[in-house]
N, C-alpha and C positions, 0 to 999 in steps of 0.2 A: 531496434532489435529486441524479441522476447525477450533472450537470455541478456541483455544488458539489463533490462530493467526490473529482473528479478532481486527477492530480498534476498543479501549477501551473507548469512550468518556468520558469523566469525565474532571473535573478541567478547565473548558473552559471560557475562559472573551470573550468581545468583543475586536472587532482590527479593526478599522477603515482607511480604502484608502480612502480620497477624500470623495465624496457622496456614497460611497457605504459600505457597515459593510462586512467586514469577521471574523472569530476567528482565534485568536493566544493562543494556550495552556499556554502563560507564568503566568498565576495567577489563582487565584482562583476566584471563588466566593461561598458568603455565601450560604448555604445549605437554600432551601424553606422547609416550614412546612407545610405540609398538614394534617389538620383534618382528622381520620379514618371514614370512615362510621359508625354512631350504628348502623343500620341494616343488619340481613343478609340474603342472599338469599339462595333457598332452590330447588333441582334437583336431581330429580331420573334418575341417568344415569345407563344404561342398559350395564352391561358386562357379561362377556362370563359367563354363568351358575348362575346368579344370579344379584337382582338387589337391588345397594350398593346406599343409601342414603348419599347424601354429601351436603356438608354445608360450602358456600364462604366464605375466611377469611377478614377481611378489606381489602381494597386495599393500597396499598402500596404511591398508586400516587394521591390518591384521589384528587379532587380541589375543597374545597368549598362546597362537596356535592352536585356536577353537574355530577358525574362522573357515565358515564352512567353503570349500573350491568354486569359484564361478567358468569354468572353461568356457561356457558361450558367451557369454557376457567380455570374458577375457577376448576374443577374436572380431569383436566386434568394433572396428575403426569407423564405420559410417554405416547408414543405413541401408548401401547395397547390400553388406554381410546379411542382413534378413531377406535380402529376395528366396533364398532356396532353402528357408530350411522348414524342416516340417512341423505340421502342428504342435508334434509333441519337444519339438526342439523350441517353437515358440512359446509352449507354456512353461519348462524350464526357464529359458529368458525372463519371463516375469518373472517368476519365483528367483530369480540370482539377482534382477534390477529392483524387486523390492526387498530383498535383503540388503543388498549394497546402498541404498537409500534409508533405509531402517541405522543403518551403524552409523551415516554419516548425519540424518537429525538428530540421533540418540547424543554424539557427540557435541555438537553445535545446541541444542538444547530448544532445537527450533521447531514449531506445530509441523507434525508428518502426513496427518492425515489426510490432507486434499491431493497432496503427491502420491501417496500409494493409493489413492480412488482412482486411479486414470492411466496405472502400471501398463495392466493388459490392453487398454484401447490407445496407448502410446507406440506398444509392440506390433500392433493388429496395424496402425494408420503406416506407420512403416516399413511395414510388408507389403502393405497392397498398396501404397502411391511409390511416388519417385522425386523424394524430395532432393536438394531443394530446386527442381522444376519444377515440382509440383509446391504453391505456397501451401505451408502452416502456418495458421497465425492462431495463436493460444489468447484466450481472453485476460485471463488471470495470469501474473508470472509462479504462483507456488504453485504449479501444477506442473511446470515444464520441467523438474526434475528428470526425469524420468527421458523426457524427449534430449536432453542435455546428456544424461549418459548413452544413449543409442546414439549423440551424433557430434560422435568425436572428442565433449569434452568433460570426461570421468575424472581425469587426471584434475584438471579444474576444481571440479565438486571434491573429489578426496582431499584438497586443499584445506578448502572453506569448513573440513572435520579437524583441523590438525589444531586450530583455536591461538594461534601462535602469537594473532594480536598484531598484525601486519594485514596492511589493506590491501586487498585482492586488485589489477588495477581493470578498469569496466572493461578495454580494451580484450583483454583474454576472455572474455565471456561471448563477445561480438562472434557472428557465426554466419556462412551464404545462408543456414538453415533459418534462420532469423529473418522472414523478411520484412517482422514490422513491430513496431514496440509496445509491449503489455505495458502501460502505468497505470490504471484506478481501475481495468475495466470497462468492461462495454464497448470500446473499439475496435474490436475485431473483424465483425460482420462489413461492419461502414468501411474500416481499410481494407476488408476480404473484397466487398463490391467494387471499389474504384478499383482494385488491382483486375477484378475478373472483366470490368468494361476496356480496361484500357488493353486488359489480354484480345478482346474479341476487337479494338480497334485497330489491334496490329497485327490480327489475323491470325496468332499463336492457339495453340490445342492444351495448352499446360491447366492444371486443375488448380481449383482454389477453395482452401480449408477452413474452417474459424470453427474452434472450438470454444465453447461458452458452458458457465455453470450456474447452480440455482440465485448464488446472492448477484452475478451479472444479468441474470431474468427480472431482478429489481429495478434496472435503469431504465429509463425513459428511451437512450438511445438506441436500445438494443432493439425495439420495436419500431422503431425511426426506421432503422436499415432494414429490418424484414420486409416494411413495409413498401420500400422505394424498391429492394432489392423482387416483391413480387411485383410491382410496376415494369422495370427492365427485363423480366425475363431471363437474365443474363446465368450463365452455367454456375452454380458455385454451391458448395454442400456447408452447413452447417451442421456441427454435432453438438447438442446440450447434454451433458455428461451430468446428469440429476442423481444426486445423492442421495437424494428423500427427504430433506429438513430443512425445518424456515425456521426463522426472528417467531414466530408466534406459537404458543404450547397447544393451542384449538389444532392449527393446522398441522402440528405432530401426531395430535391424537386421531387424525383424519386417516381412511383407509389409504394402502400405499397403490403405486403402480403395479400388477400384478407381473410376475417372470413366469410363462407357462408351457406347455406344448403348442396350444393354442398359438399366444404368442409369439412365441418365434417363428411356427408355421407362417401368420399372417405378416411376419415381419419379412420375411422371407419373400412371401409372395409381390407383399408390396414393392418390395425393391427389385422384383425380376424384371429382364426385359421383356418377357412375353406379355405381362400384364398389364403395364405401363404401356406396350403396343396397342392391348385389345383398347385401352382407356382411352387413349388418340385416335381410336377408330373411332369409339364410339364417340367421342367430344366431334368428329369433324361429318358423321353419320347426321347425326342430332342438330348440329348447323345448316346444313343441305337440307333438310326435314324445314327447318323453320324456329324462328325464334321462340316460341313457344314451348316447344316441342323441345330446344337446350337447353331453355333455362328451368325446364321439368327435370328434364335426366341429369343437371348438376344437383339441383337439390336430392334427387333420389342417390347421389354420389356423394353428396355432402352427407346425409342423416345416417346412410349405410357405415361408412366410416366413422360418421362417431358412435354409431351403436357398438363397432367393434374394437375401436380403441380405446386409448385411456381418457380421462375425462382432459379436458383442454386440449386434446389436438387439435381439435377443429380453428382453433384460435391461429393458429400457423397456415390452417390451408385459406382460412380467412383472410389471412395476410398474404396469401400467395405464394407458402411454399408448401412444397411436396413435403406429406407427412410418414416418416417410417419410423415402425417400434409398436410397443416399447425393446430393446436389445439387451439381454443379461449383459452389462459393462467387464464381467469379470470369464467371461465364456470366450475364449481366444476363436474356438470354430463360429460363432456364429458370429461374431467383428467379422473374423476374416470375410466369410461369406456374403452378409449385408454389403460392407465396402465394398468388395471387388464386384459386385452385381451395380450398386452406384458410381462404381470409377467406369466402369463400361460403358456409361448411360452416355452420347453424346450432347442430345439434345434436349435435356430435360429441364430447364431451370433451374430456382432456384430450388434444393431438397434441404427439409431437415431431419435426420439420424438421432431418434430419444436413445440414448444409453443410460438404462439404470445401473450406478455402481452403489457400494456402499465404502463408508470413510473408514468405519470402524475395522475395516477389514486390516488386521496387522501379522507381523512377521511372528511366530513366537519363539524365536531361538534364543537359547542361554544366554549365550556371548552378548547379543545385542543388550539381554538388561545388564549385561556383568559393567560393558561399556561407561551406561550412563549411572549408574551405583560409581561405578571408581570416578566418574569426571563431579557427581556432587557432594564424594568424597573430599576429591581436591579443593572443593568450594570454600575447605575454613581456610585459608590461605588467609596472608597478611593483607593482599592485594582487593581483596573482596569487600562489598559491600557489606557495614557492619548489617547486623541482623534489626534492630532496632529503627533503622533509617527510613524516612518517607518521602513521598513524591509530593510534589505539587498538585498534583492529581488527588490524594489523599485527603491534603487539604481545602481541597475547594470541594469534594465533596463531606465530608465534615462541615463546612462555611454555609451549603447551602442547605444540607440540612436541618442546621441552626436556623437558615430563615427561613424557612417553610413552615415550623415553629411559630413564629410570629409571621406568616404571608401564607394564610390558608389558602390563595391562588396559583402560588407557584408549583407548576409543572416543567417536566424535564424532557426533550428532544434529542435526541442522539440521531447522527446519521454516519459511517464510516462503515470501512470492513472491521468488522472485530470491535470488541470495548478493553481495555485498560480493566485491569480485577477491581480495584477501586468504583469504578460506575456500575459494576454487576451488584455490590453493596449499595449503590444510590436505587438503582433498580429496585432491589429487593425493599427496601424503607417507603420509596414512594408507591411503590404496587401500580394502581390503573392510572397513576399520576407522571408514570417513566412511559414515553413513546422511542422506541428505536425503530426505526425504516429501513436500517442497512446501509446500501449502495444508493439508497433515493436524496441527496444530496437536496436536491431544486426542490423535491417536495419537500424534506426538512425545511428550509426557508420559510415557501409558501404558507405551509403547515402549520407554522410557527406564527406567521404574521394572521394567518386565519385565530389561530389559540390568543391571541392580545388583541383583537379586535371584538372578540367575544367576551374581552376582559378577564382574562386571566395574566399571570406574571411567566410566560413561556422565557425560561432558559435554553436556549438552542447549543447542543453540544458538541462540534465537531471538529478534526484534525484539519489544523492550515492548509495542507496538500489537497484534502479533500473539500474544503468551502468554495476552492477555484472552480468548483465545476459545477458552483452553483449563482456564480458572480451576478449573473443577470437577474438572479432573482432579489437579491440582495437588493440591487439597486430599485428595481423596479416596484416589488411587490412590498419591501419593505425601506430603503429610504428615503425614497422620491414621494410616499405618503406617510413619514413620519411616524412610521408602525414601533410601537416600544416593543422590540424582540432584541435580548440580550444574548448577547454571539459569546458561546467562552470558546475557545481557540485555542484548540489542546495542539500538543507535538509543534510546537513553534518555536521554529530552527534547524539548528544541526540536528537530525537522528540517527546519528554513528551507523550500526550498521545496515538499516534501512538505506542510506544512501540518498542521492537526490528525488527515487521514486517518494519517498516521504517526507523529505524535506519544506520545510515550515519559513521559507526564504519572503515570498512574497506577501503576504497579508499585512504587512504595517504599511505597502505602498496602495494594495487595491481598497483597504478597507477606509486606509487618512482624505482619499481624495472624497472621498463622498460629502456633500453639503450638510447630511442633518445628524450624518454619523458621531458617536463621541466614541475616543479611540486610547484606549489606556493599558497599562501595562506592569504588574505588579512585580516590582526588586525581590520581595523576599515573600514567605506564608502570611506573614501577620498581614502584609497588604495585600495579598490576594484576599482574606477574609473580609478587609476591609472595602475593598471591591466589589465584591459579591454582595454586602449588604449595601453598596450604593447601585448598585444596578438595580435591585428590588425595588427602592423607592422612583428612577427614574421611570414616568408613566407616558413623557410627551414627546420620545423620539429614538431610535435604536442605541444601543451602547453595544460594544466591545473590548474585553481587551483577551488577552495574550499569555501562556504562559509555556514553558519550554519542557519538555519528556525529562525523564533524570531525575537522581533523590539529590535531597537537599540537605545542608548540614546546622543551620540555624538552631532549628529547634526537634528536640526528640518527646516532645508531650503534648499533649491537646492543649487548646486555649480558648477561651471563649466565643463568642459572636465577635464579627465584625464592626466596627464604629462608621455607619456610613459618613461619606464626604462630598455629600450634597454640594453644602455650601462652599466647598472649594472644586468642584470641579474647575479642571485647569490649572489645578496650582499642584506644582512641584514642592520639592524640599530642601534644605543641603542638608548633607550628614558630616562633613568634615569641614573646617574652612583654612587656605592657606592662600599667599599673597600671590607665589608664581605662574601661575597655570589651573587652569577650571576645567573639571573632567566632566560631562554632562552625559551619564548613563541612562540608557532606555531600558527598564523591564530585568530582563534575570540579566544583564549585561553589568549592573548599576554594580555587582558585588564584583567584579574582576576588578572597576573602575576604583574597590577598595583594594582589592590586590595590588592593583597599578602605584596606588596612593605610598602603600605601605611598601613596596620596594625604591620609591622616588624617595621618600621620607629619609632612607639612609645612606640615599646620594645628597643631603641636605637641598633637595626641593621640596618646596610647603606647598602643598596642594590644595585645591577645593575639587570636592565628590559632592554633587549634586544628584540626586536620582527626579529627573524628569515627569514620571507617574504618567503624564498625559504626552499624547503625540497631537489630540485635538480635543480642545483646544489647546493650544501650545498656554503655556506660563509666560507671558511676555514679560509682566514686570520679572521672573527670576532671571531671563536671557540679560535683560538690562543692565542690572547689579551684574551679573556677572562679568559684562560687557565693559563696563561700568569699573569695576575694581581689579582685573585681570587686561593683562594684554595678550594671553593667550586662551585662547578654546578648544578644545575636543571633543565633540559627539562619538557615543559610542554604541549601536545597536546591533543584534543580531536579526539582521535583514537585509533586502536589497537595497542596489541604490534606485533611489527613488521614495525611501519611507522616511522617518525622521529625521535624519539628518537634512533632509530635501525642504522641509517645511521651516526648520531652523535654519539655513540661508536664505529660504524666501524671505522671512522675517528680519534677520540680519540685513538683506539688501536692501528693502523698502523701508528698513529704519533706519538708514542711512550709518548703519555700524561698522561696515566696510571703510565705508567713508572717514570713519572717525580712529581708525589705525585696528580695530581686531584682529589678530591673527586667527581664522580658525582654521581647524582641521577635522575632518569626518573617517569614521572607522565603521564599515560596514561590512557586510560579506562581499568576498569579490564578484567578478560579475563574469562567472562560470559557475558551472554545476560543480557541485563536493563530490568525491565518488567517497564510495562507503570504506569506513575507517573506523578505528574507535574513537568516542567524544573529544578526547584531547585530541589524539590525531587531526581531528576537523578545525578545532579550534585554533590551533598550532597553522596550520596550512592558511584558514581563512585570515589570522594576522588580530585575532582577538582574544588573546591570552591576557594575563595579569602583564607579564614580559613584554610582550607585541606593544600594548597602551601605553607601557611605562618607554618604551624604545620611541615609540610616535612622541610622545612631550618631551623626552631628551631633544630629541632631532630638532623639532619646535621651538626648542632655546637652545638653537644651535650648538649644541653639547653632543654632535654627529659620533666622534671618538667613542664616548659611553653607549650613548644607545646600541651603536657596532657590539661591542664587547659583550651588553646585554641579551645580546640575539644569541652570540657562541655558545 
């Protein structure tokens, strides 16, 4: 479902780089109070056969009593309530759903602008269809704001403002309006097609939607499905709701899509049925005439159209869909009118709908800045991330560009939505040496194994959620020919309130299984530094490793370069040594596995904490000794099963350690999705706390009593 897989804002502190604020999900903040309005307001909204008196309930968000009345907005339980109201009722509507939207990211502290770019063509598509008969399927989940409060769940969203620090649970977000799930992008079209074939094999007339925007016009797949989808023929409307801005400053500087009289006339005309008629006269005139004589009057159909359109439409009809536009995105008459002229079409194929909106377009009411002034007010709290605190992130880039320093080849590759403020700083230092692609995932890969074949040292930089969707390439273009392309593998793990659409669960199993892969994973900053400068020098096979979203409390000052550890790849380390039980940490895991240590320690268990470093190749001689001077083991990673732990019993089996009395025991994420929560919360549920470790090696030396108690 859309709305399951949207980002859940909630539980959100401040997190400070330098002069600048971003947020980090790791805490909380206290929940604001807002006074309810005593008065309320009162509309007679006009529906189908009758007309029903309604009466707004307080506002959820209220501020102080500034907060300006929504009465349509307030009467609206579903998207019938927009069958009848009029234009000018439906431009209100926007202006009360982008204000009520404005209070609730103001609150939550979460990016607004791709949700209030798509206010009025949210308003416009649910007027003129009849969901959910008719499917929406939304490309991007930050955009369905908007479609969330016209359809049924405002109450929901007013939630995810109140910051209480309680996980929302997905369940309430699930909707019939939902019929298909936004995770990365780019699936819309290809789920909009199978739903529109399987509609036309069951004989059904219901319409089908996919709305798509400029960084989903970066994937590969999105042209995949245009392209099959103008092969089938099959009925189904795509809308790209084009903001006007790309990843590159050339192509900002570039002239925009024009909004004109012009324009809209021709956008108009194109989507009429009269003209679309005269156009199937002539396409099936032109046939009868002779093949010649068709394929003359398409071209003269093709060149006319793009003389009068914007530059690239022709690339859609190329692909086989109907082209309409360009559409003012923010002009409630002419959506309406375009739409209802393409919901009327029976037989038209596949169409696509250009809407230009813009992002910057915002709310400017008082209350809205009073809002978020008093919530980063509240930000000095106890509970908040000190000011001084840094990311993981922070320091790997600080790490590499220490060795860029000393590796006049290393170049940087980013692929994901969005970057982390820390890499716009790597950006800005490497200049023509930072490549960002977006949503282009597989070409990242490719791209990357092209740049170290040319002999450069290409650092490839992308989030675990998003490397999955470039897996093929991985293997193919870069393991299976031993390409030295170094993978850093940001957001790996729990991401609180990102939820499992972001979640960094799988890449210690897809990445360990690969033959020429080396697979590593830094406990603390000084070893990610130390990482980074061993990835530079490996030239004769891919490397990765892994590190988790979150500040870290280690260290608050710079440190040198890295010490590369060439000559130990594969080898672990212990940090602690004690006779009972061996904790064997993977990656930012390895510091709980001290937590764990340090609450065992004053039940008098002597622990060893081991931090692992490598997942491939494994440390056999540390397994050994461990194996060796302990009769109990714990693995402990933040991943699925199927990653480290998996390779550490393969290893234990075939080394006949089973055989020789080891007890072990593996601690991994469980093997469901996390729904979004704050980081503790996750961690707490997934069974990988400091508590959770130290309750698993009670249990282990059968001291079941304690470990109970420990969990209370």
């Amino acid at each position: 479902m859309v709305a399951v897989t949207a980002q859940y804002p909630f539980g959100i502190c401040p997190h400070f780089h330098g002069n600048s604020r971003t947020l980090s999900p790791e805490t909380e903040l206290c929940a604001l109070n807002f006074p309810s309005r005593i008065g309320y307001s009162r509309l007679n909204l006009r529906l189908k056969g009758h007309v029903s008196e309604v009466h707004s309930l307080p506002h959820a968000g209220d501020f102080s009593g500034e907060y300006e009345p929504t009465p349509i907005l307030d009467a609206i339980e579903s998207p019938m309530n927009l069958k009848n109201l009029s234009t000018k009722e439906l431009k209100q509507l926007a202006n009360e759903v982008r204000s009520e939207l404005s209070l609730i990211m103001a609150k939550t502290q979460k990016p607004s602008r791709s949700s209030l770019a798509v206010v009025e063509l949210s308003v416009a598509i649910h007027h003129v269809f009849h969901a959910p008969v008719d499917k929406i399927l939304w490309d991007v989940a930050e955009q369905t704001y908007a479609h969330k409060l016209l359809t049924g769940r405002r109450q929901i969203m007013q939630k995810l403002g109140e910051l209480n620090g309680h996980s929302v649970p997905a369940a309430d977000f699930e909707s019939e309006f939902d019929p298909f799930g936004a995770g990365h992008g780019c699936n819309s079209i290809s789920a909009g097609l199978g739903m529109a074939v399987a509609r036309d094999f069951k004989g059904k007339r219901d319409r089908v939607m996919a709305v798509i925007n400029n960084e989903t016009t970066m994937a590969g797949q999105v042209y995949e499905a245009m392209s099959n989808a103008g092969y089938l023929d099959s009925n189904m409307i795509v809308i790209l709701n084009d903001s006007q801005h790309s990843l590159h400053p050339k192509l900002e500087e570039a002239s925009k899509t024009p909004i004109n009289a012009l324009s809209k006339t021709l956008s108009k005309l194109q989507s009429s049925k009269l003209f679309r008629r005269f156009r199937e006269l002539a396409k099936a005139l032109t046939k009868k005439i002779g093949k010649g004589m068709y394929e003359w009057a398409a071209k003269v159909d093709e060149y006319a159209r793009g003389m009068i359109g914007p530059p690239g439409s022709t690339l859609f009809e190329e692909l086989g869909l109907y082209y309409i536009g360009p559409v003012d995105g923010h002009n409630i008459e002419d959506l309406v009118c375009v739409l209802n002229e393409v919901a009327s079409l029976d037989s038209m194929g596949p169409v696509l709908v250009h809407v230009i909106t813009k992002e910057e377009l915002q709310v400017g009411d008082n209350q809205i800045n009073a809002v978020a002034n008093k919530i980063m007010e509240g930000a000095s709290s106890s509970d908040t991330i000190p000011c001084g605190t840094r990311t993981y992130s922070d320091f790997f880039v600080e790490a590499l560009i220490s060795e860029a320093e000393r590796h006049k080849d290393i170049v940087a590759v980013h692929a994901g939505m969005g970057m982390e403020p820390s890499l716009h700083l790597l950006k800005d230092v490497f200049a023509e040496k930072f490549f960002d692609v977006g949503m282009a995932e597989q070409h990242a890969v490719t791209f990357s194994a092209g740049l170290a074949r040319g002999g450069l040292k290409p650092f490839c930089i992308i989030p675990s959620a998003f490397l999955q969707r470039a897996y093929d390439q991985v293997i193919h273009d870069v393991d299976r020919q031993k390409v030295p392309v170094r993978f850093i593998i940001t957001s790996a793990g729990l991401v609180g309130s990102d939820g499992p659409i972001q979640c960094g669960a799988f890449d210690i199993a897809f990445m360990s299984c690969l033959p020429n892969m080396i697979v590593m994973a830094p406990s603390d900053e000084i070893e990610l530094s130390h990482m980074v400068a061993t990835a530079a020098l490996i030239d004769d096979r891919p490397v990765c490793f892994r590190y988790p979203r979150g500040a870290l409390s280690v260290m608050e000052h710079s440190f040198g370069s890295g010490i590369p550890i060439e000559e130990q790849v594969g080898k672990g380390r212990i940090l602690t040594e004690g006779k009972d039980i061996a904790l064997l940490g993977y990656g930012s895991m390895v510091q709980n596995c001290l937590r764990a240590q340090s609450v065992l320690s004053k039940l008098g268990v002597e622990v060893t904490v081991a931090d692992a470093r490598f997942c491939k190749p494994l440390d056999i001689k540390l397994l050994r000794n461990l194996c060796k001077n302990h009769s109990y083991l714990v693995t402990v990673e933040e991943g699925s099963i199927g990653g480290f732990a998996s390779h550490v019993a393969q290893f234990l089996s075939l080394d006949g350690q089973f055989d020789a009395g080891i007890k072990w025991r593996p601690i991994t994420l469980p093997d469901n999705y996390i729904e979004q929560a704050s980081p503790k919360e996750q961690l707490a549920v997934s069974g990988l706390t400091g508590n959770h470790i130290a309750a698993t090696a009670l249990s282990l030396l059968g001291r079941t009593r304690e470990a109970l108690l420990l969990m209370c």
